[in-house]
N, CA and C atoms as an extended XYZ file, in Angstrom:
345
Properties=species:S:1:pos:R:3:atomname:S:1:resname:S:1:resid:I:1 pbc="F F F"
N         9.163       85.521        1.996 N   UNK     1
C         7.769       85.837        1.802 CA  UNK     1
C         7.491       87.199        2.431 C   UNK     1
N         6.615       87.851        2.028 N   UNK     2
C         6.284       89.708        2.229 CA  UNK     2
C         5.565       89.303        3.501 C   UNK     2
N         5.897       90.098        3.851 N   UNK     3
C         4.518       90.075        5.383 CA  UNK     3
C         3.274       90.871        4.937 C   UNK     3
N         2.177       89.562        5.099 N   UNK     4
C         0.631       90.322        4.731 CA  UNK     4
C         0.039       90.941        5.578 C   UNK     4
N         0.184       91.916        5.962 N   UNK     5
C        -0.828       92.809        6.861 CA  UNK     5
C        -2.013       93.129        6.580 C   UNK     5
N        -2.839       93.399        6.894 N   UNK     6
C        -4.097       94.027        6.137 CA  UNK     6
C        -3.789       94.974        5.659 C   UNK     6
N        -4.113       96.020        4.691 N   UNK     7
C        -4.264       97.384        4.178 CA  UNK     7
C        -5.223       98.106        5.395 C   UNK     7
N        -4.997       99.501        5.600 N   UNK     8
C        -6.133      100.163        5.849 CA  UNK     8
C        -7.838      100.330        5.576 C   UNK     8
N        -8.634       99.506        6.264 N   UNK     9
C        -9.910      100.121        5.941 CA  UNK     9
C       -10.283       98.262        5.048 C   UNK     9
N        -9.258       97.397        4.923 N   UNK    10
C        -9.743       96.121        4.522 CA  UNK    10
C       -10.929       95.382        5.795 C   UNK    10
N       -11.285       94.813        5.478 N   UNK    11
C       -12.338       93.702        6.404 CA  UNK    11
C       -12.222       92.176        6.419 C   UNK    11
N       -12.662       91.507        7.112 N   UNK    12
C       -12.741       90.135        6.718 CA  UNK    12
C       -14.176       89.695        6.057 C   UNK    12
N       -13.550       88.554        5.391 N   UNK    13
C       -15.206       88.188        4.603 CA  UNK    13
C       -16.180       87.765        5.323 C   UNK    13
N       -17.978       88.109        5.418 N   UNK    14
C       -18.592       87.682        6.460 CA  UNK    14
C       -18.913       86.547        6.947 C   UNK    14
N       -18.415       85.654        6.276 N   UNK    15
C       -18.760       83.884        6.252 CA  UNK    15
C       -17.763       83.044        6.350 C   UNK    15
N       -16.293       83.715        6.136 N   UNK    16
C       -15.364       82.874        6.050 CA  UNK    16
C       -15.233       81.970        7.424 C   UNK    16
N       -15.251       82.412        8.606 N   UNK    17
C       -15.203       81.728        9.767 CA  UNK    17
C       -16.323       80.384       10.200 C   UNK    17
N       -17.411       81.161        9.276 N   UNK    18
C       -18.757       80.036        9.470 CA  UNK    18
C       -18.840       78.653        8.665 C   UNK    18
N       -18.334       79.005        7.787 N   UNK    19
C       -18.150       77.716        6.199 CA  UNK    19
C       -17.109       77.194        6.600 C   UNK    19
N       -16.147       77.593        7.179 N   UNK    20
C       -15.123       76.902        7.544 CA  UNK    20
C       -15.571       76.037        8.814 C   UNK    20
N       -16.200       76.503        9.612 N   UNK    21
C       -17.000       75.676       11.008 CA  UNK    21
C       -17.772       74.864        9.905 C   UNK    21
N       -18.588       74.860        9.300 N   UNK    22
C       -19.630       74.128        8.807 CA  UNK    22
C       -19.106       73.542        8.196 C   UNK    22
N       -18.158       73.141        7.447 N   UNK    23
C       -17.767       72.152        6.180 CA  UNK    23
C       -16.963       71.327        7.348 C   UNK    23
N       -16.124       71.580        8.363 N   UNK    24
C       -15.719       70.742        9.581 CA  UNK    24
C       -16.609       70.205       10.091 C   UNK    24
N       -17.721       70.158       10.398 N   UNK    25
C       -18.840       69.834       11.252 CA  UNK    25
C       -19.602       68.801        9.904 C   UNK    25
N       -19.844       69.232        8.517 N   UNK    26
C       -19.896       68.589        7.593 CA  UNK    26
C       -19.241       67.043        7.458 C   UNK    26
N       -18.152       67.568        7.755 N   UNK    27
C       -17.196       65.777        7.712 CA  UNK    27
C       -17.416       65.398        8.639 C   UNK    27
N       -17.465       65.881        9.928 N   UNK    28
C       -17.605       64.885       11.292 CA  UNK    28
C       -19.188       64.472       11.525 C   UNK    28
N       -19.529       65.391       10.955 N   UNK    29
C       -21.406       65.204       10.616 CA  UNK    29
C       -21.674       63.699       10.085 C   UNK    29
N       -21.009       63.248        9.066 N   UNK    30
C       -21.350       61.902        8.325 CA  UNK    30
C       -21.323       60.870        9.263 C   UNK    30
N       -20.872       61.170       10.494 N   UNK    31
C       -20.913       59.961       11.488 CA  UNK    31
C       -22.186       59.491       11.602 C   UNK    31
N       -23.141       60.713       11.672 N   UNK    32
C       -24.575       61.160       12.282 CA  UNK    32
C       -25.526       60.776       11.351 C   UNK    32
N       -25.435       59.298       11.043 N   UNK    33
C       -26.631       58.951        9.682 CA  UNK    33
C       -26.054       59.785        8.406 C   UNK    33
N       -25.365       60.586        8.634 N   UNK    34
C       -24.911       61.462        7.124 CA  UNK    34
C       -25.726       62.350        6.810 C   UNK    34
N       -26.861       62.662        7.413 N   UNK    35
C       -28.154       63.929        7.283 CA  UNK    35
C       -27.236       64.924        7.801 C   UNK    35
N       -26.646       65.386        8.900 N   UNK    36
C       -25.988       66.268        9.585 CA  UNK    36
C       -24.783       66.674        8.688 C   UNK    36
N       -24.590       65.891        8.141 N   UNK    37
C       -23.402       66.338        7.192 CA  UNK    37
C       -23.699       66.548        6.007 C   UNK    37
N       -25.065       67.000        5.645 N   UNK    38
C       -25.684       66.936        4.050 CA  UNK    38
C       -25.823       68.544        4.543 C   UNK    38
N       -26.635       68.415        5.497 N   UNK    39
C       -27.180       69.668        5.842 CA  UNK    39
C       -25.803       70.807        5.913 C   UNK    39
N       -24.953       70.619        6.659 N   UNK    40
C       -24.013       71.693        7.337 CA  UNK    40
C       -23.431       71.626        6.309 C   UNK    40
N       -23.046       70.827        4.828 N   UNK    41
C       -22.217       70.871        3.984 CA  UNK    41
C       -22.902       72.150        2.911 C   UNK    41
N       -24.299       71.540        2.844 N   UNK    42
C       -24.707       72.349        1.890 CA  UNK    42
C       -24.912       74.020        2.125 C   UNK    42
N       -24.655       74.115        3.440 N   UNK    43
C       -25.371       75.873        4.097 CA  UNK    43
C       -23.741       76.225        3.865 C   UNK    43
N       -22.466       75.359        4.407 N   UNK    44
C       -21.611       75.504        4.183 CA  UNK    44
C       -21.030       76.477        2.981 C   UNK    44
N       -20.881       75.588        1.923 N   UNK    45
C       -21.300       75.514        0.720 CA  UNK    45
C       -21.665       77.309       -0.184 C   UNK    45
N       -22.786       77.064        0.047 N   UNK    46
C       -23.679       78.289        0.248 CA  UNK    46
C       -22.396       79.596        0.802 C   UNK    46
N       -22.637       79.344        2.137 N   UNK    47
C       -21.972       80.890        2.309 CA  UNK    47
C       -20.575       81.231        1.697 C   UNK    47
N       -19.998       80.039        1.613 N   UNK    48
C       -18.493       80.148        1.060 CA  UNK    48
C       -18.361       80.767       -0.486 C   UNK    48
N       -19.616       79.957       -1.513 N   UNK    49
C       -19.761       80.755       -2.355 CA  UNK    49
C       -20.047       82.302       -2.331 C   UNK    49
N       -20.609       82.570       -1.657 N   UNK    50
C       -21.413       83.979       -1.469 CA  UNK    50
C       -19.891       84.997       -1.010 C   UNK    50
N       -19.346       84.506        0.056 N   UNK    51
C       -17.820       84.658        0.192 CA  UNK    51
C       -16.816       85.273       -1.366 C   UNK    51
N       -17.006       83.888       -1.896 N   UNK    52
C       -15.940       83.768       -3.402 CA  UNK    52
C       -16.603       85.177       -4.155 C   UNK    52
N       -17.687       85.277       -4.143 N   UNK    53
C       -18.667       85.827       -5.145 CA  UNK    53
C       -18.036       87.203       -4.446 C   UNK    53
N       -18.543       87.836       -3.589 N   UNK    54
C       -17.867       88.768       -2.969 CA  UNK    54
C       -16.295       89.243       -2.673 C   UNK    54
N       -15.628       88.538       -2.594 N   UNK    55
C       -14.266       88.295       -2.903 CA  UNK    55
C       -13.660       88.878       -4.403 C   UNK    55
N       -14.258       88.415       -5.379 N   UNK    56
C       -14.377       88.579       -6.843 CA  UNK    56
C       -14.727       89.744       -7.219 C   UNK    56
N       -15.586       90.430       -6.632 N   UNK    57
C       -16.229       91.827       -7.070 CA  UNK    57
C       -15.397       92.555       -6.710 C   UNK    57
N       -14.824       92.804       -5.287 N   UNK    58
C       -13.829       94.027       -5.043 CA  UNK    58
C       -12.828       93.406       -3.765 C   UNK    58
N       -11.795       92.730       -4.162 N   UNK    59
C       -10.802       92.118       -3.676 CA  UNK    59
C       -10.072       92.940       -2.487 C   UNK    59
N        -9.973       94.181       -3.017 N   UNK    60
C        -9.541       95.076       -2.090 CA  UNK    60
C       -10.053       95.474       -1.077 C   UNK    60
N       -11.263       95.138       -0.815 N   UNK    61
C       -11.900       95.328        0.520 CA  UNK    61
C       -11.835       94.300        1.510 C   UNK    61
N       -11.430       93.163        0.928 N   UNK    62
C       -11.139       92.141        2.293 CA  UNK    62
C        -9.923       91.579        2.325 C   UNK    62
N        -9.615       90.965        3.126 N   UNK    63
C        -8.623       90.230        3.645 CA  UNK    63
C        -7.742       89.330        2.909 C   UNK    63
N        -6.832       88.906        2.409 N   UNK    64
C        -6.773       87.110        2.107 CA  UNK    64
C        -6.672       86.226        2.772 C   UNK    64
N        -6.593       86.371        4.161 N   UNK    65
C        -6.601       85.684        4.966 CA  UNK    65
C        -8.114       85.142        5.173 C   UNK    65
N        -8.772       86.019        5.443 N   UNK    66
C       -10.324       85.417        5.401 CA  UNK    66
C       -10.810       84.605        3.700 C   UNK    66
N       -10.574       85.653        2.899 N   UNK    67
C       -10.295       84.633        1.466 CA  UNK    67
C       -10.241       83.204        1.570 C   UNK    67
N        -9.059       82.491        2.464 N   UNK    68
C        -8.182       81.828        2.277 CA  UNK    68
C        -8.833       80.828        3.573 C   UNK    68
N        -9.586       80.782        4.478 N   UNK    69
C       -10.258       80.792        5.210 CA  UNK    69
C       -11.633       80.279        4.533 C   UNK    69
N       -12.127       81.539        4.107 N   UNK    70
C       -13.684       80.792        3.124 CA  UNK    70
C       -13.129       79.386        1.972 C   UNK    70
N       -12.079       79.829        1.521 N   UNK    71
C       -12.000       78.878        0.221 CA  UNK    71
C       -12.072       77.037        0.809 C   UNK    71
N       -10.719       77.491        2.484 N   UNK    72
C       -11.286       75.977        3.290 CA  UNK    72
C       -12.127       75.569        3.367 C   UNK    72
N       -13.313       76.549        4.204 N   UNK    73
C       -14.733       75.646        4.239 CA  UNK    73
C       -15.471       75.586        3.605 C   UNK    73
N       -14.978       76.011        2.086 N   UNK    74
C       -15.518       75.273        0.863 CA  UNK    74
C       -15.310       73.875        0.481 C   UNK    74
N       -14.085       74.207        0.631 N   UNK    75
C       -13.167       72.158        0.289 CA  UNK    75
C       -13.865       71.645        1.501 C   UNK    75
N       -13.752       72.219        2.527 N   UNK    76
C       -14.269       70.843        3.693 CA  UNK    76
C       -15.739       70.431        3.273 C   UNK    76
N       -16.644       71.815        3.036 N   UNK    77
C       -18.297       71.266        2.677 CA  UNK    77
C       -18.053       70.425        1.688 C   UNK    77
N       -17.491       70.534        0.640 N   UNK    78
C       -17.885       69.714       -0.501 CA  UNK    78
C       -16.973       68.514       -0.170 C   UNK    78
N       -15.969       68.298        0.683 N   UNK    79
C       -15.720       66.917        1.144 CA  UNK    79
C       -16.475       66.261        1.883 C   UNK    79
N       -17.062       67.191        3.112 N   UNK    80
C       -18.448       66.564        3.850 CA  UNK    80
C       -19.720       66.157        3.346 C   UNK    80
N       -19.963       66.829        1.885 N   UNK    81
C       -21.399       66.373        1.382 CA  UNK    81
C       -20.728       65.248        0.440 C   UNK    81
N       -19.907       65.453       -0.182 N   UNK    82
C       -19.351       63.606       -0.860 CA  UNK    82
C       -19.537       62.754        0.173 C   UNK    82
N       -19.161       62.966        1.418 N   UNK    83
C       -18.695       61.607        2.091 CA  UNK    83
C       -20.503       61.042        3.170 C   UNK    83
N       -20.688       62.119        3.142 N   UNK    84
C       -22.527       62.000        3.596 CA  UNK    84
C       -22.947       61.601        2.634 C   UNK    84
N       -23.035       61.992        1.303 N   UNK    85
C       -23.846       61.662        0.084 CA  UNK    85
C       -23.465       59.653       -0.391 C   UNK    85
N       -22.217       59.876        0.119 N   UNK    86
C       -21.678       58.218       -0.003 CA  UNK    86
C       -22.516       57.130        1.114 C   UNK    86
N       -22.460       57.693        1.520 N   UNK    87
C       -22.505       56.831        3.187 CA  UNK    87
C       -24.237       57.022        3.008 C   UNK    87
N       -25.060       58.015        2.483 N   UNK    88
C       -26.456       57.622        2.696 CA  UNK    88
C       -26.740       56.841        1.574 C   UNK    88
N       -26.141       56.763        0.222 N   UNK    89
C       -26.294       55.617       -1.072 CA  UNK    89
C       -26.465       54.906       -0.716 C   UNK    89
N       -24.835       54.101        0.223 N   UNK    90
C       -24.828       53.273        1.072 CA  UNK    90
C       -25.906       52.378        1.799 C   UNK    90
N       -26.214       53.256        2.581 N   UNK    91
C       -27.625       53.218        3.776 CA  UNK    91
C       -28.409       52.478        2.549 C   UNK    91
N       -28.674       53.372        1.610 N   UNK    92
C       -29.959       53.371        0.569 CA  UNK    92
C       -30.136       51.569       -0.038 C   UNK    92
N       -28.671       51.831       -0.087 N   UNK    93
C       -28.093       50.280       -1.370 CA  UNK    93
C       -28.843       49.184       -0.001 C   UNK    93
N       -27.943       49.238        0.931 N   UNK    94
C       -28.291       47.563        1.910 CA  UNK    94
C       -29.767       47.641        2.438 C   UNK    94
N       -30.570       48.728        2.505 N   UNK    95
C       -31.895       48.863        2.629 CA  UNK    95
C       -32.552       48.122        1.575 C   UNK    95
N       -32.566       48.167        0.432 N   UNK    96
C       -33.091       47.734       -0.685 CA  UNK    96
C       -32.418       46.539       -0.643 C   UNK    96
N       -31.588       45.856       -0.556 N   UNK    97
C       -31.059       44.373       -0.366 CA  UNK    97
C       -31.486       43.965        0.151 C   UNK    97
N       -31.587       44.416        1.597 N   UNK    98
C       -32.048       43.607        2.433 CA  UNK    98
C       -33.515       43.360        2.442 C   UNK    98
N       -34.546       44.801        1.777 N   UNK    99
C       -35.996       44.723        1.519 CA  UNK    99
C       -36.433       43.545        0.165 C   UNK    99
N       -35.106       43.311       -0.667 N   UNK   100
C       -35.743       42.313       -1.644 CA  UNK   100
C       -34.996       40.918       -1.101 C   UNK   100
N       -34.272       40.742       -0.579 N   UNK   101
C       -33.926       39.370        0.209 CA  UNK   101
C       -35.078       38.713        1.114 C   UNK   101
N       -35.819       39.743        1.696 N   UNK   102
C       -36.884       39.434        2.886 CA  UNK   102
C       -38.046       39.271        1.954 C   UNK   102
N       -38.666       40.183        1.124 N   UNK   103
C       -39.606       39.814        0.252 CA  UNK   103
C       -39.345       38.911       -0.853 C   UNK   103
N       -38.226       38.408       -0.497 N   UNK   104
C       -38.238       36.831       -1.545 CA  UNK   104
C       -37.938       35.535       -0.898 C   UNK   104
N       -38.566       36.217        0.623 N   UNK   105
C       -38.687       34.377        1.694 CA  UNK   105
C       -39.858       34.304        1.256 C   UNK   105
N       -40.138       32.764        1.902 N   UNK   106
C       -41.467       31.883        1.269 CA  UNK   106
C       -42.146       32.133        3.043 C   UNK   106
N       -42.888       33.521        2.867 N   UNK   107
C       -43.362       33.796        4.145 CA  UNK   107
C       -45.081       33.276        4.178 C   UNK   107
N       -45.517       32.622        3.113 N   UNK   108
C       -46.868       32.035        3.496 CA  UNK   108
C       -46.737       30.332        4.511 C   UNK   108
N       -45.507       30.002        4.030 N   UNK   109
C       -45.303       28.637        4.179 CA  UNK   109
C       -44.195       28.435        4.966 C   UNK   109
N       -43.905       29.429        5.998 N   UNK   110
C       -43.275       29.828        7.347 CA  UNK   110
C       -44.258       30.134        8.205 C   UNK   110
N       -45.203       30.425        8.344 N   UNK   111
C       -46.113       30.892        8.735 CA  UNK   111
C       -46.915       29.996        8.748 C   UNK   111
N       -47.387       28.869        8.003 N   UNK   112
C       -48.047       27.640        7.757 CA  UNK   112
C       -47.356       26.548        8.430 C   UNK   112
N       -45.929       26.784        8.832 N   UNK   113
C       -45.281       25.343        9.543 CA  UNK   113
C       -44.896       24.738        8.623 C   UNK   113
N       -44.841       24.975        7.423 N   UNK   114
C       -43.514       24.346        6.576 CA  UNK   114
C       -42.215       24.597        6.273 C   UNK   114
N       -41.589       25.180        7.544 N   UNK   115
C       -40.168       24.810        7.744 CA  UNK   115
C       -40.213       24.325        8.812 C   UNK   115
């Protein structure tokens, strides 16, 4: 394999380090009710594109290493907002079970002493 050095006068991309924090924080986020991991996935997300988008226009000005870097905390956001987006359905689904299980006790006649 060639050894990649930078070129002269290349840069790194401005987000690659951040989307990559955020799409990590994204997956470990879903612990957190899964809001924390909706949120950091989607800003994630966001900059990584903005990254790609920039990347695409003039390649030669940055890195691939940072490239390669943003493209991670792309995969991690969009693994962190699947697995938040799962896990709050989730939440959503046994909320509603459990709200039509309870509104289909016989709560006049519990309340009356007929059980």
């Amino acid at each position: 394999m060639e050894n990649q050095t930078p070129m002269e006068g290349q840069r790194s991309l401005p987000n690659s380090v951040a989307s990559l924090v955020l799409g990590i924080v994204a997956i470990l986020g879903t612990c957190l009710y899964g809001v924390v991991g909706l949120i950091c996935g989607i800003i994630g997300l966001v900059l990584a594109n903005k990254d790609k988008k920039m990347y695409a226009e003039t390649p030669e000005e940055y890195t691939e290493s940072s490239y390669k870097l943003s493209k991670a905390g792309r995969i991690c956001s969009i693994i962190g907002l699947v697995l938040s987006a799962i896990y709050i359905i989730s939440i959503l689904v046994i909320l509603v079970i459990f709200g039509a299980t309870a509104a289909s006790l016989p709560w006049e006649e519990m309340s009356n002493g007929g059980y």
